[in-house]
matplotlib code that plots the C-alpha trace (Angstrom):
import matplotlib.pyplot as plt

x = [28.8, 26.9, 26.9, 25.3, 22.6, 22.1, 22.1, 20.1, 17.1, 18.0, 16.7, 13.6, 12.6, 12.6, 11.0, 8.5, 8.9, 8.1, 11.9, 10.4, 9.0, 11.4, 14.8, 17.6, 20.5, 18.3, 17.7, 21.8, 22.4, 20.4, 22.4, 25.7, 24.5, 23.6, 27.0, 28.7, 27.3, 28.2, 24.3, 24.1, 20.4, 19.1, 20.0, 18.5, 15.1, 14.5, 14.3, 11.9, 9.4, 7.5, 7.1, 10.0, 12.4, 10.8, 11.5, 15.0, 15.2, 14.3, 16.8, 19.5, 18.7, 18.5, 21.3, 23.6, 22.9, 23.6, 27.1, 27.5, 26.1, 28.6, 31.4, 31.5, 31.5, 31.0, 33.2, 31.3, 31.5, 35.6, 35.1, 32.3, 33.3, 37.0, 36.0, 33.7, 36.8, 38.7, 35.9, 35.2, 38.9, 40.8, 44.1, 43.9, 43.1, 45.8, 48.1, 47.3, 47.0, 50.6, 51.7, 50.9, 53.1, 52.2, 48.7, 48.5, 44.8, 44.0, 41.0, 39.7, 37.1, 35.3, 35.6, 32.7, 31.6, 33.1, 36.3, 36.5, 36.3, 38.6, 40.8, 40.5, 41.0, 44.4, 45.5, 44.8, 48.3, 50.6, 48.2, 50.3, 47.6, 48.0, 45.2, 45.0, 41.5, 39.8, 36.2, 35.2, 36.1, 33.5, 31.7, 31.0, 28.1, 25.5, 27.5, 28.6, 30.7, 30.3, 31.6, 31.9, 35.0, 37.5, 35.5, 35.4, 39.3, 41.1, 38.3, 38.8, 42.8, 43.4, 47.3, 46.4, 48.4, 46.8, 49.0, 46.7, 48.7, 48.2, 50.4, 48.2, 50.4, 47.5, 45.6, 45.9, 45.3, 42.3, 41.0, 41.8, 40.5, 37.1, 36.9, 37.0, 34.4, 32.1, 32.8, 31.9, 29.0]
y = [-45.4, -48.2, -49.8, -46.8, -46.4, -50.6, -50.0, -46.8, -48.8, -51.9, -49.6, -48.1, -50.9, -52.4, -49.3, -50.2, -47.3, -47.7, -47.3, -45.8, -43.1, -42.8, -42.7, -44.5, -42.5, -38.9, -40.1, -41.4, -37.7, -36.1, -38.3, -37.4, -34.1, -34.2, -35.4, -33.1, -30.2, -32.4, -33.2, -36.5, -38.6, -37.1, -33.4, -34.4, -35.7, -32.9, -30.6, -32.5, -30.4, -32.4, -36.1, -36.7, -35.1, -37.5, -40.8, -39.2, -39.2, -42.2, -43.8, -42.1, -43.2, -47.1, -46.8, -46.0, -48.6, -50.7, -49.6, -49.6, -53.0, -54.1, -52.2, -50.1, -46.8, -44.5, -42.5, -39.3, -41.0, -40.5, -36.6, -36.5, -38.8, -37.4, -34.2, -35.4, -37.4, -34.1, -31.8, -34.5, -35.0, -31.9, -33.7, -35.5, -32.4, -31.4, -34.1, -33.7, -30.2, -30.4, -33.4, -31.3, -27.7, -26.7, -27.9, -27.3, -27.6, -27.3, -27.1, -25.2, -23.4, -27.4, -28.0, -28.7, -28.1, -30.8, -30.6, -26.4, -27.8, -30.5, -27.7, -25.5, -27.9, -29.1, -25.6, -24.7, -25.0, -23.9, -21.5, -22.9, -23.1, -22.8, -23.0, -23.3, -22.3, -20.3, -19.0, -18.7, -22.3, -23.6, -26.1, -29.2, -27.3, -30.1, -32.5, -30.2, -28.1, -24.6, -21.2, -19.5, -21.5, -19.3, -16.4, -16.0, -17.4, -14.0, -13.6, -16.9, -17.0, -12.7, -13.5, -14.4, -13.6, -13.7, -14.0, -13.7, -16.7, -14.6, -16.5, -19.3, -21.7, -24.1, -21.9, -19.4, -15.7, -16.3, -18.3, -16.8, -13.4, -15.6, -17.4, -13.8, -12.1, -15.0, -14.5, -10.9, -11.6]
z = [30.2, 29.2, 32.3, 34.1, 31.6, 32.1, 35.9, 35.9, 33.5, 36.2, 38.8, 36.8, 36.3, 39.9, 40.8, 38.2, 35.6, 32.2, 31.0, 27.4, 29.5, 31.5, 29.5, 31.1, 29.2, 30.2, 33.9, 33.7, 32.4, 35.1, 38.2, 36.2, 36.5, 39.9, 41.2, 39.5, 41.5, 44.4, 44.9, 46.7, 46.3, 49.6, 48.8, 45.1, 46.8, 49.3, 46.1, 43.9, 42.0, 39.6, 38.7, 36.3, 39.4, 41.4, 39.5, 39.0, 42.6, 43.3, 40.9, 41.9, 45.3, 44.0, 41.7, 44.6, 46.6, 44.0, 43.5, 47.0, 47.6, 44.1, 46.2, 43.1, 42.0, 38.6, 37.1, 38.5, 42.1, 41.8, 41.8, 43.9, 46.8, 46.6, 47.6, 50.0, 52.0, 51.9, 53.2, 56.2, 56.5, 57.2, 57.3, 54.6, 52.7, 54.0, 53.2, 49.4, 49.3, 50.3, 48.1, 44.7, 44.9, 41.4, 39.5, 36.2, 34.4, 30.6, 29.2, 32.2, 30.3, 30.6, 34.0, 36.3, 39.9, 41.0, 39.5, 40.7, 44.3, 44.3, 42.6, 44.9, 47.9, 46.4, 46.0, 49.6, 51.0, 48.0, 45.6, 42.9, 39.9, 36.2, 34.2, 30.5, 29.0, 26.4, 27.3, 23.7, 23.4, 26.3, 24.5, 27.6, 29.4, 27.9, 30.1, 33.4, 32.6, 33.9, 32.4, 35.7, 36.8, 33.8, 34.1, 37.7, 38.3, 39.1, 41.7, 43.1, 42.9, 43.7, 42.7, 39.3, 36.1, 33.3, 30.3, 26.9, 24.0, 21.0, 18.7, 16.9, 15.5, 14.3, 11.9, 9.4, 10.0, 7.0, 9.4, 12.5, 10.9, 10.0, 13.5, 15.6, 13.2, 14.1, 17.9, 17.8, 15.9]

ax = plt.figure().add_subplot(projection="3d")
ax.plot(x, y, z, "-o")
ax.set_aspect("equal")
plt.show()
């Protein structure tokens, strides 16, 4: 990470903005953010609505033409420009959808856009999904993550089975008992 927050205040300042105004790590956090709702710098720019989305804009712009021109990419680009090949690319969508028969995901409750789509279009030929996730344990959405994906699963896979892991073998029931009355509350 602290070579995109170098290259993002690289680009501020080329573009001539004052980077203590400006915050490299926020404007870095705002890209990130942007690629993983699969928001590319043009689709960024056309919805600028103030200043600060404009300088964001701007860097994202410059920033990815300096990967490009370093024939590099960030760790966000991997997501983002995977599903990108397999939307332009039917076959080789369909070459991996085919190559994975079972996907298993944990953690799903902190999955992002990004990662939902590339889920979903690895799952298109088999259906094969397991996820592992706790809703009341969602605790990424500061950096992308996005509640919808475990709450909205059965919708989005109708042949779902949910099976509810009741058995903690971590805690105590003192704690367990404690943890759930803080949920309800």
């Amino acid at each position: 990470q602290a070579d995109q927050v170098r290259l993002t205040k690289q680009c501020l300042e080329e573009l001539e903005r004052d980077p203590k105004r400006f915050v490299p790590r926020g404007i870095h956090s705002q890209i990130s953010n942007a690629k993983n709702q699969l928001i590319g710098p043009d689709e960024y720019a056309s919805r600028v609505a103030s200043f600060y989305d404009q300088t964001v804009a701007d860097t994202y712009q410059l920033y990815q033409r300096r990967l490009f021109a370093s024939n590099a990419v960030d760790f966000d680009d991997l997501l983002m420009l995977t599903v990108d090949v397999l939307e332009r690319f039917p076959e080789a969508r369909e070459k991996w959808a085919k190559a994975f028969r079972y996907i298993l995901v944990d953690e799903y409750q902190d999955t992002n856009h990004a990662q939902y789509v590339l889920l979903k279009q690895l799952a298109s030929v088999h259906g094969n999904v397991m996820v592992v996730g706790d809703p009341d344990q969602a605790i990424y959405s500061f950096r992308g993550a996005d509640i919808r994906n475990i709450l909205e699963f059965e919708r989005d896979f109708p042949s779902t089975r949910v099976i509810p892991l009741e058995q903690n073998y971590r805690s105590t029931n003192t704690i367990l008992r404690a943890a759930n009355a803080v949920i309800l509350n």
